[in-house]
C-alpha positions, 0 to 999 in steps of 0.5 A, a space after each residue: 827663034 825657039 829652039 825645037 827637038 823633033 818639033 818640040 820645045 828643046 829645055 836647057 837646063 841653066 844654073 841661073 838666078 838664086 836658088 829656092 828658099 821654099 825648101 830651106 825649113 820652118 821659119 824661126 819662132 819669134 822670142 816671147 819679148 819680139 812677139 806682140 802682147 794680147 793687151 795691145 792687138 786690135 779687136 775688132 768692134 761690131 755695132 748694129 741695130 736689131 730691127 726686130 727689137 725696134 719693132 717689137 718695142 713700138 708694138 708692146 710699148 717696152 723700152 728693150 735696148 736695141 743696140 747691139 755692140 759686138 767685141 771680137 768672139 764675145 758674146 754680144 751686148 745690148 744698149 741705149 748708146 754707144 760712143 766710138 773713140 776713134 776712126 769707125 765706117 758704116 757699112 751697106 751690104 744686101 747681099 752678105 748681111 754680117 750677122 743678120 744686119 744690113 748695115 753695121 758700124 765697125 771700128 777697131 777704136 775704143 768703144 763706150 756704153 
């Protein structure tokens, strides 16, 4: 049975279970040898086809790169060709196009061009 108090719910306090460790303070800052260095943290590369460059070079005949590779928050580079080193995966998303493009190629791999 629940156990009622002029109709309401009757707490008990009880000194059960470990106490919280949210109130405990910052956690420690790791030391500069236990931290990761920038050299060997994964950035992720974005790769994808400008549609207008294509149809603007089948228009006016000029040979424009249209390969656009994206390196972390660089500014973006265009290209004939890109070669991937590694595990990549193509995607498809109508409704939320990553920059503009509707189907673009990530990889955390290395990437040639």
């Amino acid at each position: 049975m629940i156990p009622l108090k002029d109709g309401k719910l009757k707490i008990i306090n009880r000194d059960k279970g470990p106490a919280g460790k949210w109130m405990q303070g910052k956690p420690k800052r790791k030391r500069k040898s236990q931290r990761k260095s920038r050299s060997r943290r994964l950035i992720k590369k974005i790769i994808n086809v400008n549609t207008i460059l294509v149809r603007s070079n089948c228009k006016t005949g000029a040979r424009e790169p249209v390969i656009r590779v994206k390196i972390g928050s660089k500014k973006p580079v265009y290209t004939d060709y890109v070669e991937v080193g590694g595990a990549c995966r193509l995607l498809y998303d109508h409704d939320h196009p990553k920059e503009g493009a509707k189907v673009w190629l990530e990889t955390f791999a290395e990437v040639k061009f």
